[in-house]
C-alpha positions in Angstrom: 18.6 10.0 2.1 21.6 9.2 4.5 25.0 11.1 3.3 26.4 9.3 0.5 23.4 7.2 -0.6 23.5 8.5 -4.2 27.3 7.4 -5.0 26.4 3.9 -3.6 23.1 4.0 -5.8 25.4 5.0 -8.4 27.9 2.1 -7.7 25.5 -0.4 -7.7 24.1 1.0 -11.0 27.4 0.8 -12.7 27.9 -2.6 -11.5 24.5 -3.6 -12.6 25.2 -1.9 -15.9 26.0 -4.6 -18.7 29.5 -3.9 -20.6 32.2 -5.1 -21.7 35.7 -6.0 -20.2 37.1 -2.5 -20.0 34.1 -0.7 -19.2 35.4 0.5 -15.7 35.5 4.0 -15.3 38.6 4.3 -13.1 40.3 7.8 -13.0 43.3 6.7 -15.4 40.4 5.8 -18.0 38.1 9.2 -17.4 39.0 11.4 -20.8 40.2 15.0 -20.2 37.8 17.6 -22.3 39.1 18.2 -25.6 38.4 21.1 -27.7 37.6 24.6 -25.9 33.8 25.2 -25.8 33.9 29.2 -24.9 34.8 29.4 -28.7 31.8 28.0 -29.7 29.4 30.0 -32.5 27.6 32.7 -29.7 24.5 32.5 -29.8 21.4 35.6 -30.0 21.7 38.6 -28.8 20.1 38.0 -25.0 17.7 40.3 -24.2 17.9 42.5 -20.5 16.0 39.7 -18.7 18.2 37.4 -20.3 21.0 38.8 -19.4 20.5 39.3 -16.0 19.1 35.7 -15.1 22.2 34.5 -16.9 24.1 36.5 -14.4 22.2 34.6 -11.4 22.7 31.8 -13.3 26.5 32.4 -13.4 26.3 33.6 -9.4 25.2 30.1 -8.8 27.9 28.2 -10.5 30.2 30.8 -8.6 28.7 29.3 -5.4 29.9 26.0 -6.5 26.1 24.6 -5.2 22.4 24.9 -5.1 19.4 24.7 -6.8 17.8 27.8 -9.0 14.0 27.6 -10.5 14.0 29.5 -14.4 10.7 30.1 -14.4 9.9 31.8 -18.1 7.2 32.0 -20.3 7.2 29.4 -23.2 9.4 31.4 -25.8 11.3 33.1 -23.2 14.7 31.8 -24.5 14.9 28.8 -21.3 17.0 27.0 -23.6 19.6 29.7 -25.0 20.6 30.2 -21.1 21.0 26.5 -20.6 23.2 26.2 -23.9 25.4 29.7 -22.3 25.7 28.3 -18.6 26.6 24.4 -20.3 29.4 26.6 -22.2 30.5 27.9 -19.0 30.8 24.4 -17.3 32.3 22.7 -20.3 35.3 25.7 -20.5 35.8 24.7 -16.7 36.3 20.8 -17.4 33.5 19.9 -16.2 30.0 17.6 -17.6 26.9 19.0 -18.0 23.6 16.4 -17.5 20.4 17.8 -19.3 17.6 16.1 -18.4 14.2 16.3 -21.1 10.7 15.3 -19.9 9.7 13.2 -22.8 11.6 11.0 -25.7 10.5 13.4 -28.7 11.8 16.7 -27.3 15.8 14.8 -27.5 15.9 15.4 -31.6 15.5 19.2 -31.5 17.5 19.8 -28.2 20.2 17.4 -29.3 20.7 19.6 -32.6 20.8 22.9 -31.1 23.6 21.6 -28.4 25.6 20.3 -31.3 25.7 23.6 -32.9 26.5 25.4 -30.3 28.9 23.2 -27.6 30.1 20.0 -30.5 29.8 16.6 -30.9 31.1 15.6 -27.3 27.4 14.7 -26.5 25.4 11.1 -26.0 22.6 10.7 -25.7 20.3 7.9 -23.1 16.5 7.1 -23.8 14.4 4.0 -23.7 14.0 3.9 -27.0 17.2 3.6 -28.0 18.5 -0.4 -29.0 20.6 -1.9 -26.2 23.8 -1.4 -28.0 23.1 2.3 -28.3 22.6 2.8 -24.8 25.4 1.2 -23.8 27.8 3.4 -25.7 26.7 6.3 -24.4 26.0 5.2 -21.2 30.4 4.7 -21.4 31.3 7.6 -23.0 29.7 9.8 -20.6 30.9 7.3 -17.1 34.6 7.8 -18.8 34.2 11.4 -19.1 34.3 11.2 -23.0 31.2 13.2 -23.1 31.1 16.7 -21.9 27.1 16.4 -22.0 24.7 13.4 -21.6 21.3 14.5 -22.8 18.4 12.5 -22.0 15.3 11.1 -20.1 14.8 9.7 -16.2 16.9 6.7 -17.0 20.0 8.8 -18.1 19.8 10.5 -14.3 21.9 7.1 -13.1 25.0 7.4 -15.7 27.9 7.9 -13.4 29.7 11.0 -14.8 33.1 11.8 -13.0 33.1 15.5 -13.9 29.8 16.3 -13.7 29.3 20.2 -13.1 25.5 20.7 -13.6 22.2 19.2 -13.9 19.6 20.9 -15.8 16.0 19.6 -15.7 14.0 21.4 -18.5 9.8 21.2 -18.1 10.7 20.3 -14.3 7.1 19.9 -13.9 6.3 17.2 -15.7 4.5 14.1 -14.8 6.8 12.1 -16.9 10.2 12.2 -14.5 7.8 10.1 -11.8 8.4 6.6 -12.7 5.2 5.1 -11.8 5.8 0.8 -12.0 8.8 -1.2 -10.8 11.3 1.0 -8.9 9.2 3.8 -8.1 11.5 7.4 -8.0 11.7 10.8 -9.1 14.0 12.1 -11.5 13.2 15.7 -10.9 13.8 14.9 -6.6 16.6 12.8 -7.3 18.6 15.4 -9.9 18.2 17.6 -7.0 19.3 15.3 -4.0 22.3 14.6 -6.5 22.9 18.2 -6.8 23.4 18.3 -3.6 25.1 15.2 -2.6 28.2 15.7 -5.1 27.6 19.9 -4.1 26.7 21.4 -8.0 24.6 23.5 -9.0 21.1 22.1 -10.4 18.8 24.4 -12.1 14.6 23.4 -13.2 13.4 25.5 -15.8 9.5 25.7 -17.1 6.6 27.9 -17.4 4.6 26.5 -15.1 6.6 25.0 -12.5 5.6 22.3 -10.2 3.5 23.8 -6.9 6.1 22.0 -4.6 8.9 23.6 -6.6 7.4 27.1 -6.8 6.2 26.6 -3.2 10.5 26.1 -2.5 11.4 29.1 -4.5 8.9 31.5 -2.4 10.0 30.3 0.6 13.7 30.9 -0.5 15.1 27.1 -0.8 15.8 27.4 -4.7 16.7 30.6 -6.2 13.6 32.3 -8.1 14.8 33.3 -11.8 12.1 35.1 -13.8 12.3 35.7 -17.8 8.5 37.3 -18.1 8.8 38.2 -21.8 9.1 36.1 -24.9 13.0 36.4 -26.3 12.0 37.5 -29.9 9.7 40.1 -29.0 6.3 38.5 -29.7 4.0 38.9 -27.7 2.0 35.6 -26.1 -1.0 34.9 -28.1 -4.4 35.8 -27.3 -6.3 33.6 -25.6 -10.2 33.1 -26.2 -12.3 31.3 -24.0 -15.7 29.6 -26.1 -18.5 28.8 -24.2 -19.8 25.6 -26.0 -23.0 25.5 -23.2 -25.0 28.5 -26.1 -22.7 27.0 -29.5 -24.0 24.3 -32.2 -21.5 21.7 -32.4 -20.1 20.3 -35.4 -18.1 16.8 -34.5 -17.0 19.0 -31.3 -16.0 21.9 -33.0 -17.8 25.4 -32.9 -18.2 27.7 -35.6 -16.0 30.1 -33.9 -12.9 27.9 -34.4 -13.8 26.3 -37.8 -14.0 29.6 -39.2 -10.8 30.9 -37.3 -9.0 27.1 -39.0 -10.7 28.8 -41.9 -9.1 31.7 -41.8 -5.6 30.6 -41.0 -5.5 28.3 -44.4 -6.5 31.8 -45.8 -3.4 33.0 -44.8 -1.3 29.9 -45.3 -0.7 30.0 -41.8 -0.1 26.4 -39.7 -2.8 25.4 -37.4 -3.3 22.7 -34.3 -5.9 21.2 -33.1 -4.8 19.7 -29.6 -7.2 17.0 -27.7 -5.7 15.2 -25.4 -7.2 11.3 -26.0 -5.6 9.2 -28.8 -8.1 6.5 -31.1 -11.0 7.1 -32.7 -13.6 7.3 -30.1 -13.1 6.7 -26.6 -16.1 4.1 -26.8 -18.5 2.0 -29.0 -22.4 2.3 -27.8 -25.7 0.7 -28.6 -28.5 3.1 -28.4 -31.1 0.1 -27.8 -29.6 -1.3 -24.8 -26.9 0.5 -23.4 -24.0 -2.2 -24.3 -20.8 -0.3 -24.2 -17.3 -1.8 -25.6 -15.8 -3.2 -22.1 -12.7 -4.6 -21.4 -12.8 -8.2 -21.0 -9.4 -7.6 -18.7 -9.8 -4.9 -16.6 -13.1 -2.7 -15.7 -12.1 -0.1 -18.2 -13.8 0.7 -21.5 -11.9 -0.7 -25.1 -11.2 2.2 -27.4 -12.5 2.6 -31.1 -9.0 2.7 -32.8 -8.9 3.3 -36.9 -6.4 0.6 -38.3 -5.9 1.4 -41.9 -9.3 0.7 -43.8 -10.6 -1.2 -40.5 -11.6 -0.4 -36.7 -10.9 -2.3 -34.3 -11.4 -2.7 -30.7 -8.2 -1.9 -28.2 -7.7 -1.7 -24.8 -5.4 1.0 -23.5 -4.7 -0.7 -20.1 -4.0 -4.4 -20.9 -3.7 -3.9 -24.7 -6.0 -6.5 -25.4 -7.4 -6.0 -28.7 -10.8 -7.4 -31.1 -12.5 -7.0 -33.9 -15.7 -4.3 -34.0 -19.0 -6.9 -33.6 -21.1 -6.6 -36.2 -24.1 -6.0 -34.0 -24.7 -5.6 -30.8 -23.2 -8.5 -28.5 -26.9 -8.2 -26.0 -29.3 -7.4 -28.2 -28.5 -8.1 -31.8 -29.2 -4.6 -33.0 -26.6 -3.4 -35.6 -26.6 0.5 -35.2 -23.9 0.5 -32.8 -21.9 3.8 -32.4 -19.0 5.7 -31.5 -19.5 8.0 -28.6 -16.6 11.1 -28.0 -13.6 11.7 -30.5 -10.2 10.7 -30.8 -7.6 12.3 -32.5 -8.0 10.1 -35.3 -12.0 10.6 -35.7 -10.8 14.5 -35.5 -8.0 13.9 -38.6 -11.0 12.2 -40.6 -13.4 15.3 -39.6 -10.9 17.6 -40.5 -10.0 16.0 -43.8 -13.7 16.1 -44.8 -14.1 20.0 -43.7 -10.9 21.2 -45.0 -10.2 19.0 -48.1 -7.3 20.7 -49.4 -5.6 21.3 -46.3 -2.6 19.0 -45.2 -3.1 17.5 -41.8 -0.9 15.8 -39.3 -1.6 13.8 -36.7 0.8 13.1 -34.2 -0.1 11.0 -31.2 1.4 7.7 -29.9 -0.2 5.6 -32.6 0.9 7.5 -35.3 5.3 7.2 -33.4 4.9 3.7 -32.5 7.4 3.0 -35.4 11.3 3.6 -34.5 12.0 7.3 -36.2 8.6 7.9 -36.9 8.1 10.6 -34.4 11.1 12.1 -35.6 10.1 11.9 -39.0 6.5 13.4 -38.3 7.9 16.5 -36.0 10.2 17.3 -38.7 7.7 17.6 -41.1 5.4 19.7 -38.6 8.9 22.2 -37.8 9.1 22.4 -41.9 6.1 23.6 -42.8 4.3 20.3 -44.7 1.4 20.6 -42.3 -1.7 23.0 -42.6 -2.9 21.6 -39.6 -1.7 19.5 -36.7 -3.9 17.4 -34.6 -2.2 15.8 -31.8 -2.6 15.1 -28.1 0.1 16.4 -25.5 3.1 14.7 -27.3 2.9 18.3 -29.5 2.2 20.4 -26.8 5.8 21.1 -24.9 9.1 22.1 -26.0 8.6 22.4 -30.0 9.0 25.5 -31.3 6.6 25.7 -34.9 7.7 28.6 -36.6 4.4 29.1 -38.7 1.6 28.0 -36.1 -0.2 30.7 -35.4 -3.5 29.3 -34.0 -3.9 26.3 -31.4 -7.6 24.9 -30.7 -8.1 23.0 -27.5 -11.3 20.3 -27.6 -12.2 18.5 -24.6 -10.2 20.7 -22.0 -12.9 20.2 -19.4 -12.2 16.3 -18.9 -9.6 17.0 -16.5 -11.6 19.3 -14.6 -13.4 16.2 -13.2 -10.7 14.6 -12.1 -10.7 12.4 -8.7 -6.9 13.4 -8.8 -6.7 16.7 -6.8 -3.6 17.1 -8.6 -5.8 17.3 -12.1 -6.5 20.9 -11.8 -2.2 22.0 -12.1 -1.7 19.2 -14.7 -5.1 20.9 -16.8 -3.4 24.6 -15.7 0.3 23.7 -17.4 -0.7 21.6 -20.2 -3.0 24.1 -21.5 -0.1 26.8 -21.0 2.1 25.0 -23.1 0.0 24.3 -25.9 -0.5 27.7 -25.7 2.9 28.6 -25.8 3.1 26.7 -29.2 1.8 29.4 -31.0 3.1 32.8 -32.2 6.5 32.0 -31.3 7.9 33.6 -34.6 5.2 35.7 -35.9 2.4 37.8 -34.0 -1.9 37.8 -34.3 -1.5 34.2 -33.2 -4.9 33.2 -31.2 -5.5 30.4 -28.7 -9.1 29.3 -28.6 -10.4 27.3 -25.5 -14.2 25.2 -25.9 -15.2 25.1 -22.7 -18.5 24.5 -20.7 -16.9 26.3 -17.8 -15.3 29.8 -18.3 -15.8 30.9 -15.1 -13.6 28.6 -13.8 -10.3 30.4 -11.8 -8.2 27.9 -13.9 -9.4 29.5 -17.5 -9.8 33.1 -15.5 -5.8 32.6 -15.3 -5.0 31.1 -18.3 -6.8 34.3 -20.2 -4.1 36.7 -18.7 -1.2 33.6 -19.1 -0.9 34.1 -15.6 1.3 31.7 -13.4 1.5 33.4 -10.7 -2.1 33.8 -9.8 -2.9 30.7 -10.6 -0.3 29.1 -8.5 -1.4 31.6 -5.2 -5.5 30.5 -6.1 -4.3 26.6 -6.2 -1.8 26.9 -2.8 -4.1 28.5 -0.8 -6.9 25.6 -2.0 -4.2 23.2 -1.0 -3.1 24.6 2.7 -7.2 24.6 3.6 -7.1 21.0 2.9 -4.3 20.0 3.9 -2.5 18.9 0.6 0.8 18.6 -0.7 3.0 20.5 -0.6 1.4 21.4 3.0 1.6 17.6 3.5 3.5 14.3 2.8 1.6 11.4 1.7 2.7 7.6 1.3 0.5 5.3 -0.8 0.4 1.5 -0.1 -0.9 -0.5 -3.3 -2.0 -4.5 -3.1 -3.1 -6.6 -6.0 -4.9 -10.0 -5.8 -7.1 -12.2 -7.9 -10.0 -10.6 -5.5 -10.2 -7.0 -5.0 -10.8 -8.6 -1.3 -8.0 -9.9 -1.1 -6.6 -6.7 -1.5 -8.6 -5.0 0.8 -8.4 -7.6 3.3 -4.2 -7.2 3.4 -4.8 -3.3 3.5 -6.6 -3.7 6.6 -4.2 -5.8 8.7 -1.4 -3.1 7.2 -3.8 -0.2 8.5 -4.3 -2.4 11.8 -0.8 -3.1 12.2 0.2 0.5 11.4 -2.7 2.1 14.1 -0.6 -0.5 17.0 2.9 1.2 16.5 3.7 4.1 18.6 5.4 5.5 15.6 2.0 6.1 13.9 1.3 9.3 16.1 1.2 12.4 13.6 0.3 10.6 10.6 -3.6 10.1 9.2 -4.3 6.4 7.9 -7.3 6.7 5.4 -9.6 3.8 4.7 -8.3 1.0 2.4 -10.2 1.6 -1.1 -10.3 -0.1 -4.2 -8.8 1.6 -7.5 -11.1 3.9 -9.6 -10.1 1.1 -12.3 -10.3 -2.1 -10.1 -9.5 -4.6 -12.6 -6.4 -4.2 -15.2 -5.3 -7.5 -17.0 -7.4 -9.4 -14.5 -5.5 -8.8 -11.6 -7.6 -6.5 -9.2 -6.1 -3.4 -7.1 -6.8 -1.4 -4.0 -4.7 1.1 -1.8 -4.3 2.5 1.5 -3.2 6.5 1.8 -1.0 7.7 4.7 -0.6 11.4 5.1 1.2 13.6 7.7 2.2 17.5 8.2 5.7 16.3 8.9 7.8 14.3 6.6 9.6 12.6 9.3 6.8 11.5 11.0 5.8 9.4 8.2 8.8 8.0 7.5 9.5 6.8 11.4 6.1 4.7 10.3 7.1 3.0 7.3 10.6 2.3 8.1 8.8 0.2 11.3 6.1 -1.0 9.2 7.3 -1.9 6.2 9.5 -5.3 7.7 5.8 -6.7 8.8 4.1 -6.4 5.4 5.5 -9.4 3.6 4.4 -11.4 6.2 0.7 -9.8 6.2 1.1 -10.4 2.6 2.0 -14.0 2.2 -1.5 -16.1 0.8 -3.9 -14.3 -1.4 -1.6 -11.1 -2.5 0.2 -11.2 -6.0 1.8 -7.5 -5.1 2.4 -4.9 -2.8 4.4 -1.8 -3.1 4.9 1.1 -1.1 5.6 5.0 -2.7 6.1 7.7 -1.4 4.8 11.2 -2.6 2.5 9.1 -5.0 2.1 11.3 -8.2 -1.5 9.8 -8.7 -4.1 8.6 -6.4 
């Protein structure tokens, strides 16, 4: 993070960029702004808290730099104020870069800037064809965009006015890339932000605990919009204790007959659970066989392909036929244990035979425009219910849903991950936040073995704030992020030993350098899921109270690790604030 380390990052992107002969994006080819985007249609009338965030919003672009956290309830009108303060930047000349978590939350965004600001827009995901990308990605680095709308990848589009970075659902998991070049988007917006000094703002409802840990302690700007824009109120939330209820393929009778009673009222209805397929396993009841990866040490999932099952793995993608019987012992009652959401769609069907359902998950979008097509049939009503996983759970905005059902919340509760407990926290927030956004009565109902549990206590009373206070504290008494800084060194091998054995002669090496004082160096350990596509993994954790300190150690240790690795080790790789451990 030396001064000017971004604009030769962004150099060497440009140069590694693919165009064609006049692609260069020299001052005397950057397009002035065209058009005057204060005229623009105005929007809805803002409400008092939207009015006076928008003026701290404004304060900040006075300021010329910064960063400011919108922190608002889902519904709270996040995106009118980024569509106003865009406005703003685009009357002064400048480029506005709006930064989405996921792929299928660019269709409805991109729409709603169109209507408002014009067509002066591109747009960068992965999923677009090469050719696609690469008109955007020069439009916006010759300044003819005013706004470049995308995912992580579109963070490293040179844009020679740029005025603003917005990063919309800031907390999500999805701006970490997590294989090859390892970064943040989220960390990187804001070190951009500050390197080129514009403002950046990072709106969600449930922010990050590092980001809301910086806005208490005054580095970002705290922005609160408490109330829902339309004047709904957030639904009621209803925790079922599934420990004293009968269970009908996971569902209790208090949320069939509340899916009952929404058809009543020809009202739209999702059922969220967060695990894709059919079942998460195939079992025989004679002999314990389970369906296991030939690959990796991982369970193949029960997937429903048309009128046959098959076998799939969801690490290696390795994929078979169901056996007939038994591979062990021969006997042919072999069964699915758990439900996917596809096993839920067939329930569903069966129970509510009249009803239209949807499911949306990422084997139902694998198709180019399918997720498209499926959302814009769940925002026009052709759905009674919806059953998807967490692809439906942020950023839509369904005007008739009016009751969401959460199965299988507790998974996550479980978790060797001590981040699990946040990530369960905000997604159940946000599925939450799906309903009653245009009507009132809407109900949230939670099956849970656990209500007792501070994370449920919070969610009851949609309450941020004390769960954020309840999870920092747990977090400063062991020593956690954000309270720490953590580095994670990954190995893979033929041999887990291998692995192992390189993670020791890095932990050896690392213990002999006088720059390792101030910075812990756990045990090397394999991966909970050792084996993926037969290559086998292990890594070693380094944690300090002081970023520095542990950056003084890898920047001496990493120059020794290729030779440690030379022999036995397929891979290394070093990451820093590791998102999962």
């Amino acid at each position: 993070r030396r001064p000017g380390a971004w604009r030769t990052a962004r150099k060497r992107a440009a140069l590694e960029t693919p165009v064609d002969g006049d692609a260069g994006t020299d001052a005397a080819e950057v397009a002035p702004p065209t058009g005057n985007p204060a005229s623009a249609e105005d929007g809805p009338t803002l409400t008092d808290a939207q009015v006076r965030v928008l003026a701290g919003l404004r304060d900040l672009l006075a300021a010329g730099s910064g960063v400011a956290l919108l922190h608002g309830v889902t519904g709270s009108g996040k995106t009118e104020l980024y569509l106003r303060l865009a406005q703003d930047v685009l009357a002064a000349g400048r480029q506005v870069l709006l930064l989405v978590p996921e792929i299928n939350l660019t269709p409805q965004l991109e729409h709603s800037v169109r209507a408002r600001l014009g067509d002066r827009l591109a747009v960068i995901h992965s999923r677009l064809s090469e050719g696609d990308r690469l008109r955007a990605w020069l439009r916006a680095s010759r300044g003819q965009a005013d706004i470049l709308l995308g995912t992580r990848l579109a963070l490293f589009t040179p844009l020679p006015r740029l005025g603003l970075i917005v990063v919309d659902e800031e907390h999500d998991a999805s701006y970490k890339q997590q294989d090859g070049l390892r970064y943040s988007a989220r960390d990187l917006a804001v070190w951009r932000g500050h390197d080129l000094g514009i403002p950046v703002v990072l709106g969600s409802a449930t922010p990050s605990l590092e980001t809301w840990r910086h806005a208490q302690e005054g580095n970002y700007r705290l922005l609160s919009l408490p109330d829902r824009a339309q004047a709904q109120p957030l639904p009621e939330i209803r925790l079922v204790d599934t420990r004293r209820a009968r269970l009908e393929q996971g569902f209790t009778p208090q949320l069939l007959d509340a899916l009952d009673a929404r058809l009543a009222q020809g009202g739209q209805s999702l059922v969220f659970i967060n695990r894709r397929g059919y079942a998460p396993v195939l079992r025989c009841a004679s002999c314990a066989w389970v369906s296991q990866c030939r690959r990796c040490t991982a369970h193949m999932v029960l997937h429903r392909m048309g009128s046959r099952h098959v076998l799939q793995c969801h690490h290696c993608g390795d994929a078979m036929p169901v056996p007939r019987a038994c591979p062990d012992c021969g006997d042919p009652d072999i069964q699915p244990m758990g439900r996917g959401t596809q096993r839920v769609e067939e329930f569903l069907a069966e129970r509510f035979p009249g009803a239209r359902i949807l499911r949306i998950d990422a084997d139902a979008t694998r198709l180019k425009g399918s997720a498209e097509a499926l959302f814009a049939r769940a925002h026009a009503g052709e759905a009674d219910i919806l059953v998807g996983t967490q692809m439906v759970s942020k950023g839509h905005d369904f005007a008739r849903l009016g009751l969401v059902g959460v199965l299988n919340a507790d998974a996550m509760l479980f978790s060797q991950d001590f981040r699990a407990p946040e990530r369960l926290f905000a997604q159940l927030m946000q599925v939450a936040g799906r309903a009653g956004r245009r009507q009132g009565g809407a109900q949230v109902i939670v099956q849970t073995d656990y209500p007792e549990q501070a994370i449920y206590q919070a969610l009851l009373q949609h309450d941020y704030v004390r769960f954020a206070a309840y999870a920092l504290e747990e977090r400063r008494d062991l020593g956690l992020p954000p309270f720490s800084s953590q580095a994670l060194l990954t190995a893979q091998a033929v041999r887990v030993r291998d692995a192992l054995d390189f993670l020791e002669a890095a932990r050896a090496l690392a213990q002999s350098l006088p720059e390792s004082a101030g910075v812990r160096i756990h045990d090397p350990v394999p991966l909970r899921i050792v084996r993926v596509a037969r290559v086998e993994r292990a890594q070693l954790l380094f944690e300090s109270d002081g970023r520095g300190a542990l950056h003084r150690l890898l920047r001496a240790l990493l120059p020794c690790l290729d030779e440690a690795a030379r022999g036995a080790v397929q891979h290394w790789g070093i990451e820093i604030d590791p998102q999962e451990i």
